[in-house]
N, C-alpha and C positions, 0 to 999 in steps of 0.2 A: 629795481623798479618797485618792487615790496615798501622797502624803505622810505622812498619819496610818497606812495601813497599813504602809509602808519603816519608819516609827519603830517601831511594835509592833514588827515583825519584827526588829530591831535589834536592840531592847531582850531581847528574848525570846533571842537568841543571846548578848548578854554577859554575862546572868544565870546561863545555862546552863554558860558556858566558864570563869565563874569558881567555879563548886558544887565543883569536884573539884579536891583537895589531893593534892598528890605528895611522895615521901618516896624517899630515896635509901638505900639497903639493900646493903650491900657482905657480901661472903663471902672467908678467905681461899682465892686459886688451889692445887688440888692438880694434880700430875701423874695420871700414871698406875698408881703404886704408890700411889697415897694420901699422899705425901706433902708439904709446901706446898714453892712455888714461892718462893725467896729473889731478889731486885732485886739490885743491883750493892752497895748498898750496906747489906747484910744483912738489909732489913726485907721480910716477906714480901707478894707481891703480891696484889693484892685487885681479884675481879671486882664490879665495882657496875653494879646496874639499877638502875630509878627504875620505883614503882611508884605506881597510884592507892590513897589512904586512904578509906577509905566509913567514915560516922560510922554508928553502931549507934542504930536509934532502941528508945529503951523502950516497951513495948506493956503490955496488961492480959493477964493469965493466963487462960486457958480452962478455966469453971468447969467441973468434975468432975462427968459425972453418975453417980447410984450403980448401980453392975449390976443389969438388971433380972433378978427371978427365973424 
């Protein structure tokens, strides 16, 4: 009985850890005048996070009722 619940519970976390898709999103670096930050080798430096993607689910519209008078 042990065993069949450790599998659910398993299962139920690597389903979970693989839902969420990540995306890597860079910005170029500014100082502090606003203006970008150049590398040694002239091309400008860039801060990157990685963030989670959430898919958008489509839903049905919420029908309109008419003003009551």
């Amino acid at each position: 009985m042990k065993k069949i619940i450790l599998a659910l519970v398993l299962s139920l976390v690597a389903s979970v850890s693989f839902a969420t898709e990540t995306k890597q999103v860079c910005h170029p670096a500014k100082d502090r005048s606003g203006k970008e930050i150049k590398n040694k080798d002239g091309s400008t430096k860039q801060n990157c996070k990685t963030i989670k993607v959430h898919r958008k689910v489509d839903g049905t519209q919420v029908p309109t009722t008419p003003p009551k008078k």
